[in-house]
N, CA and C atoms as a LAMMPS dump frame, in Angstrom:
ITEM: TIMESTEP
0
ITEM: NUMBER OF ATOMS
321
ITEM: BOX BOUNDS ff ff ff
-5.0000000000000000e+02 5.0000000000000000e+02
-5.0000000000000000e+02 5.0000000000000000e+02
-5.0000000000000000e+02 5.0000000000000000e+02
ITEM: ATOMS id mol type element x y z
1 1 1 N 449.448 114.454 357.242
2 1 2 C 450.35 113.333 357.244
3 1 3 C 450.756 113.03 355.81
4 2 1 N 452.459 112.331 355.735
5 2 2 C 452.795 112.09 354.355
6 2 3 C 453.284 110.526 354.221
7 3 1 N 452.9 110.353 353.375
8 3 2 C 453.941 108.841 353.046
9 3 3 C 454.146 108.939 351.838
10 4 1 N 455.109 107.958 351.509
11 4 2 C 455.639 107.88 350.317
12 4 3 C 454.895 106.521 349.498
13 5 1 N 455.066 107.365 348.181
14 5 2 C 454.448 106.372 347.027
15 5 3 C 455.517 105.31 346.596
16 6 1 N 454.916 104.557 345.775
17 6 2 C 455.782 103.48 345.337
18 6 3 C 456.951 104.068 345.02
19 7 1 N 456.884 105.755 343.523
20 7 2 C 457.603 105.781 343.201
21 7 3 C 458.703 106.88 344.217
22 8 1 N 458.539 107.157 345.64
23 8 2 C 459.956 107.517 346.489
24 8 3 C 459.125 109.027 346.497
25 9 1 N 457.944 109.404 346.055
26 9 2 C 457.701 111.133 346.33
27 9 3 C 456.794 111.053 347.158
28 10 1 N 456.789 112.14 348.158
29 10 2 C 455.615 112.291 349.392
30 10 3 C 454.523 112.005 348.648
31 11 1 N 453.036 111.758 349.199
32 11 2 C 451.639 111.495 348.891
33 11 3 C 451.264 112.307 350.081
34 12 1 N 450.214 112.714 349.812
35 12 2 C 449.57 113.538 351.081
36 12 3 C 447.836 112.393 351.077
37 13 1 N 447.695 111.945 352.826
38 13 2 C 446.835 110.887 352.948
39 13 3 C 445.657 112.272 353.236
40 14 1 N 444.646 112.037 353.432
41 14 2 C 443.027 112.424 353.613
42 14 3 C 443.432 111.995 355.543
43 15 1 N 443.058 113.149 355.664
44 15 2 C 442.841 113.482 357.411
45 15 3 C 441.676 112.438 357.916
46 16 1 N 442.493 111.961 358.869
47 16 2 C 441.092 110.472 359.376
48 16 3 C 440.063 111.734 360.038
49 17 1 N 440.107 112.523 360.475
50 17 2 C 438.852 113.238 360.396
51 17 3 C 437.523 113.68 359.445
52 18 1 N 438.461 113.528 358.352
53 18 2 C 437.473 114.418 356.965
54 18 3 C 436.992 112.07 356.276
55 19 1 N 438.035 111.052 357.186
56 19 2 C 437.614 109.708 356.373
57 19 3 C 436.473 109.358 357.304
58 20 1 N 436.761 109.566 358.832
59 20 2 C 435.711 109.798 359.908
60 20 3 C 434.274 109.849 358.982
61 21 1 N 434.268 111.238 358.436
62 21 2 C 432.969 111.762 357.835
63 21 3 C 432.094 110.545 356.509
64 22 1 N 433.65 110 355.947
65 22 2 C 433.475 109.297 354.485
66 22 3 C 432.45 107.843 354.793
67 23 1 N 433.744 107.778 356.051
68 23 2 C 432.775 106.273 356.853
69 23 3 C 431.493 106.561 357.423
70 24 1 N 430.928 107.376 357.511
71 24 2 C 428.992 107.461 358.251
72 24 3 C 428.639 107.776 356.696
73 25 1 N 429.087 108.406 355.896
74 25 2 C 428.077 108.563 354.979
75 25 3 C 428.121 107.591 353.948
76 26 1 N 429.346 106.53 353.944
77 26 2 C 429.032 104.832 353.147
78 26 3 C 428.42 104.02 354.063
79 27 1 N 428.278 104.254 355.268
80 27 2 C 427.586 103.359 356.067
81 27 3 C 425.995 103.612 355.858
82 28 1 N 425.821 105.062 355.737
83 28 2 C 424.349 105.536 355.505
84 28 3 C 423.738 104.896 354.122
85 29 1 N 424.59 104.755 353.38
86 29 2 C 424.403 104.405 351.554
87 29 3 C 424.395 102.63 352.017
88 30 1 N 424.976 101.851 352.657
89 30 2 C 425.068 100.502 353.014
90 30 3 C 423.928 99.702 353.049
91 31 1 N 422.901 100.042 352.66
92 31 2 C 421.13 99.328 352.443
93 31 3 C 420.974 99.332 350.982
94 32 1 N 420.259 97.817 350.607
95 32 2 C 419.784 97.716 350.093
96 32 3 C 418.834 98.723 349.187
97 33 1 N 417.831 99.442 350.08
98 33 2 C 417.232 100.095 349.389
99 33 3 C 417.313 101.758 349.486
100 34 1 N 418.757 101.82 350.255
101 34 2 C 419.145 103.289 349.912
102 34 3 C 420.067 103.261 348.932
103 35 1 N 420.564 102.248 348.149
104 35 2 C 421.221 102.07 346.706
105 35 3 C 420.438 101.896 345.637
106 36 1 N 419.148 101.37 345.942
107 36 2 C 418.018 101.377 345.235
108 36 3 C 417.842 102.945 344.728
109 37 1 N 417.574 103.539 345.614
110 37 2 C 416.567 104.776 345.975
111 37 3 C 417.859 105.786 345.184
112 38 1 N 418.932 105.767 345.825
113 38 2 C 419.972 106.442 345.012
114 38 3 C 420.09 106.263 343.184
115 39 1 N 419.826 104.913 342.939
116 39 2 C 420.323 104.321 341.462
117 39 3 C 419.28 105.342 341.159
118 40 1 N 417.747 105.042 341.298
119 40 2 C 417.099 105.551 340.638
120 40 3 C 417.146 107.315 340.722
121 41 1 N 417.44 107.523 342.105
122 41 2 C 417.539 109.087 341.6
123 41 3 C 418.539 109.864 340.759
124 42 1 N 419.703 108.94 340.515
125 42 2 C 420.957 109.501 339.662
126 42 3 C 419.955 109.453 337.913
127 43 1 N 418.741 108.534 337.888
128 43 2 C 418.042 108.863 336.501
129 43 3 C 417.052 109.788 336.717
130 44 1 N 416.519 110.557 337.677
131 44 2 C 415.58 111.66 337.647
132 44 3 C 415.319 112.126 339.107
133 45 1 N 413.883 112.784 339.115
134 45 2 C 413.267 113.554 340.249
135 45 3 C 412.318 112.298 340.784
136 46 1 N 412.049 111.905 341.762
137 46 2 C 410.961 110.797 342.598
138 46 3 C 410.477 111.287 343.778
139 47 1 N 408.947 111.036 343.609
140 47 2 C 408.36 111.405 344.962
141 47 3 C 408.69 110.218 345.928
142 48 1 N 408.671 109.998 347.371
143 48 2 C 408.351 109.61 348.099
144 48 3 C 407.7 107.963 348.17
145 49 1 N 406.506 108.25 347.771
146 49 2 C 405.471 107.447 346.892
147 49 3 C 406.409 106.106 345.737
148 50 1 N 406.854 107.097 345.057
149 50 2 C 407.466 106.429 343.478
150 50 3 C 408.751 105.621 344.14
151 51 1 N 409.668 106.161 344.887
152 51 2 C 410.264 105.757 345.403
153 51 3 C 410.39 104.312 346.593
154 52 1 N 409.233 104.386 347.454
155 52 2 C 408.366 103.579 347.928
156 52 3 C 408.203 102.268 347.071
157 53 1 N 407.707 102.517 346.404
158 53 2 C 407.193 101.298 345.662
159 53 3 C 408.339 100.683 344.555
160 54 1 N 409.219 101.424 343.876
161 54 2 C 410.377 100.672 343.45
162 54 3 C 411.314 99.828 344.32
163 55 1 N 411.185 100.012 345.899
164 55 2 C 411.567 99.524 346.512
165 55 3 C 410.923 98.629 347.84
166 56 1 N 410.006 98.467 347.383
167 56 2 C 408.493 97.701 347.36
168 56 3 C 408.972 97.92 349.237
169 57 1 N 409.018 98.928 349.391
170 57 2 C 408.324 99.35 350.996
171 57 3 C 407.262 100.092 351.121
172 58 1 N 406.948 100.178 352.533
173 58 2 C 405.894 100.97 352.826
174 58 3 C 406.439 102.88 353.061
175 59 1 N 405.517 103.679 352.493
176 59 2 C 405.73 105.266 352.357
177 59 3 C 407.18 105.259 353.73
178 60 1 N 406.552 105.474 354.75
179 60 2 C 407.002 105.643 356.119
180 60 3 C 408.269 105.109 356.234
181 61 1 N 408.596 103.876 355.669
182 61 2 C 410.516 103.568 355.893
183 61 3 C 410.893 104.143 354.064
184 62 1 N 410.424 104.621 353.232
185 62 2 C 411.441 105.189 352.141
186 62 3 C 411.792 106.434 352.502
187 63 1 N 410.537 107.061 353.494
188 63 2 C 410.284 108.873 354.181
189 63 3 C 411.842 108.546 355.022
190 64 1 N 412.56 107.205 356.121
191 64 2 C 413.19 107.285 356.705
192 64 3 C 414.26 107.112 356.173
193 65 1 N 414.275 106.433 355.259
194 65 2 C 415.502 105.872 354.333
195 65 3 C 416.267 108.118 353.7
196 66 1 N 415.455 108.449 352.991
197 66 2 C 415.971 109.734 352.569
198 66 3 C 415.742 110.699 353.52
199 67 1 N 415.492 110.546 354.905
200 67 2 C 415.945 111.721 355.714
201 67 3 C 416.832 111.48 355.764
202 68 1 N 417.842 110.238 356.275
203 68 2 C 418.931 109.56 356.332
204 68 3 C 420.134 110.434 355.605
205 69 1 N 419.703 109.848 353.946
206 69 2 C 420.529 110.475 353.196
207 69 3 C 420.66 111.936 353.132
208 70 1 N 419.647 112.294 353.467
209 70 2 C 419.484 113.715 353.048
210 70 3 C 420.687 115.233 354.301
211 71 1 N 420.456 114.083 355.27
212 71 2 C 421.344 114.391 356.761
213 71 3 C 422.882 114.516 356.295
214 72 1 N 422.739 113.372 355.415
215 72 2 C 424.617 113.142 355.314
216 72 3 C 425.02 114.397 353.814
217 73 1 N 423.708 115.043 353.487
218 73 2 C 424.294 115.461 352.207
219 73 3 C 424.174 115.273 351.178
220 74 1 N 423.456 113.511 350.745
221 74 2 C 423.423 113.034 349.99
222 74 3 C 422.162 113.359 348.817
223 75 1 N 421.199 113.733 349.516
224 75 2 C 420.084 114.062 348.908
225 75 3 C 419.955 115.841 349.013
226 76 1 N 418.824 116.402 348.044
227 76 2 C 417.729 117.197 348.469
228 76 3 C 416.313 116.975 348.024
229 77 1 N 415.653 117.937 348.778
230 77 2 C 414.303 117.946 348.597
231 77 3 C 413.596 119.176 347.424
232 78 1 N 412.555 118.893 346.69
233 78 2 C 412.038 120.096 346.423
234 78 3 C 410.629 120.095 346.291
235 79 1 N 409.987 121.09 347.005
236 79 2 C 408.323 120.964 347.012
237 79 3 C 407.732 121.436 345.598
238 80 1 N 407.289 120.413 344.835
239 80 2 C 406.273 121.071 343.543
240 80 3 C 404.744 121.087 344.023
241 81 1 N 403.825 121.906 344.749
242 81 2 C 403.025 122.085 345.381
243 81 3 C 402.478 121.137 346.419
244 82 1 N 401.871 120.425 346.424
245 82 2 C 401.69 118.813 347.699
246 82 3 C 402.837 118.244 347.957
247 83 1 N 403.169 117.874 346.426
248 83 2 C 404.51 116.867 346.511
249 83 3 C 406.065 117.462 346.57
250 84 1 N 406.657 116.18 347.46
251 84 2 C 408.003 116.837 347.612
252 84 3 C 408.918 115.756 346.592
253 85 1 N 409.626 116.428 345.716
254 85 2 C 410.769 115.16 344.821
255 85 3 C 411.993 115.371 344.756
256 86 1 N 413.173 113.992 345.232
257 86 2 C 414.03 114.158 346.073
258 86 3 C 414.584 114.263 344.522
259 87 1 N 416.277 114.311 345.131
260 87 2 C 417.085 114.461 344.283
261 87 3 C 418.532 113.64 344.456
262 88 1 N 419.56 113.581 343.867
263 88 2 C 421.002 113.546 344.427
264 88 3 C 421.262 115.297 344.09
265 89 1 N 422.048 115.138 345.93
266 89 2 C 422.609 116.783 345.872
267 89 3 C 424.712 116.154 345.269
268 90 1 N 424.446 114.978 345.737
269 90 2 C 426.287 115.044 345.441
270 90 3 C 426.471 114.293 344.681
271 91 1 N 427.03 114.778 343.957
272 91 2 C 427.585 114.626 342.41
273 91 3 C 428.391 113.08 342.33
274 92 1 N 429.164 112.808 343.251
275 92 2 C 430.679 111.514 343.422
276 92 3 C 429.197 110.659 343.626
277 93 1 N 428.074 110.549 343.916
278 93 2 C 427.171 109.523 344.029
279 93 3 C 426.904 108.789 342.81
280 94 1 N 427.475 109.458 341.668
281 94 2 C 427.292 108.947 340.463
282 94 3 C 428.851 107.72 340.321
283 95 1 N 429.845 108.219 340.808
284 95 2 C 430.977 107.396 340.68
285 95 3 C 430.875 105.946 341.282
286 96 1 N 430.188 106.467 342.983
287 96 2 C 430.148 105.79 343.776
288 96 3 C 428.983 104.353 342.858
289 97 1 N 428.106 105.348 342.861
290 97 2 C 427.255 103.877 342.233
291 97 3 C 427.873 103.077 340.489
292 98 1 N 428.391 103.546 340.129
293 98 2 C 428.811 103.081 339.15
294 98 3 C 429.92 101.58 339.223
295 99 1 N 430.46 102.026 340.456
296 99 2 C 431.496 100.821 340.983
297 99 3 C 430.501 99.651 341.436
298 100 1 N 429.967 100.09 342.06
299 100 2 C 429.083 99.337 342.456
300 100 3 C 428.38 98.498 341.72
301 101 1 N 427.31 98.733 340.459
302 101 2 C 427.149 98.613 339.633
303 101 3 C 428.29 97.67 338.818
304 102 1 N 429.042 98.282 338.619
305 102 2 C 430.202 97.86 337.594
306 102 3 C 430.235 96.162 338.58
307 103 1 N 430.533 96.276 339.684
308 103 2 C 431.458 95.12 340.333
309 103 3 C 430.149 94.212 340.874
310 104 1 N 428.586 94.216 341.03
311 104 2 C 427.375 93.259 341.288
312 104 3 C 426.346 93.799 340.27
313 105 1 N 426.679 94.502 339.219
314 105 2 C 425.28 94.401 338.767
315 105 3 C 425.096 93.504 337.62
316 106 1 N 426.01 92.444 337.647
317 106 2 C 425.599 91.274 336.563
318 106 3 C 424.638 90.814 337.463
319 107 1 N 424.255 89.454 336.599
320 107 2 C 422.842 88.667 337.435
321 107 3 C 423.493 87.587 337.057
């Protein structure tokens, strides 16, 4: 599909199929402490555990919080022998939180 821009030249819109996709995976990011869990992983590697407790839950809902993400893409995993430490796999998670940031992270 095309519409026109302010200035009179076609624009080509994003297929509500591929925005379909955009909307479950901002809805998945839409918690509290999966913006938590994200902020901090855009600064490093976090177990489970570490993660957990910056977001002062119990192991078992941070384990549910990043299957979550991890479903939509958003995360990966990597085993360093016992422990597993997540990651951001997508890159725009850095943009994304930055707005975010930018527009509530005064106090």
């Amino acid at each position: 599909m095309t519409t026109k821009t302010q200035a009179g030249k076609p624009s080509k819109l994003t297929p509500l199929t591929r925005l379909e996709l955009a909307a479950e995976c901002l809805k998945t990011l839409a918690h509290p402490h999966r913006l938590r869990i994200v902020q901090m992983l855009l600064r490093g590697r976090y177990t489970v555990g570490e993660l957990a407790q910056a977001c002062e839950i119990p192991s078992h809902m941070a384990s549910e919080h990043l299957r979550l993400m991890q479903r939509c893409g958003l995360l990966t995993s990597e085993k360093d022998g016992r422990k597993a430490y997540y990651q951001v796999a997508e890159p725009h998670l850095a943009d994304i939180m930055a707005c975010i940031e930018a527009r509530f992270g005064k106090s």
